[in-house]
Phi, psi and omega in degrees: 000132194250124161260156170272138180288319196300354175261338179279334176307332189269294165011272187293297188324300190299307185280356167293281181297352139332295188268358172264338190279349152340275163312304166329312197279347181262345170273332184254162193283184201294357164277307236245337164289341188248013159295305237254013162272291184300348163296296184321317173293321182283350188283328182270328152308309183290318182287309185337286173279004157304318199295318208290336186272338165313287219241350178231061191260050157255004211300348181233000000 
């Protein structure tokens, strides 16, 4: 089975902005909170199509 690194790479990525935004949206203050939510969202976008182009990567 041939994996892409570049898709574990998205992976790693996704769970990286995860674990810093997480924490971010509840520590900073009321501007600023909500970059570090949308981080979090793309974080959670970005691990999605790591997991799905990982194990299904012809899928689009």
């Amino acid at each position: 089975m041939n994996i892409g690194y570049q898709y574990i790479l998205l992976i790693i990525a996704g769970v990286a902005g995860m674990a810093w935004g997480l924490p971010a949206a509840h520590r900073l203050r009321r501007p600023f909170d909500i970059g570090a939510a949308v981080v979090v969202l793309c974080g959670v976008i970005v691990f999605a199509l790591g997991i799905l182009l990982t194990f299904s990567p012809n899928f689009f």
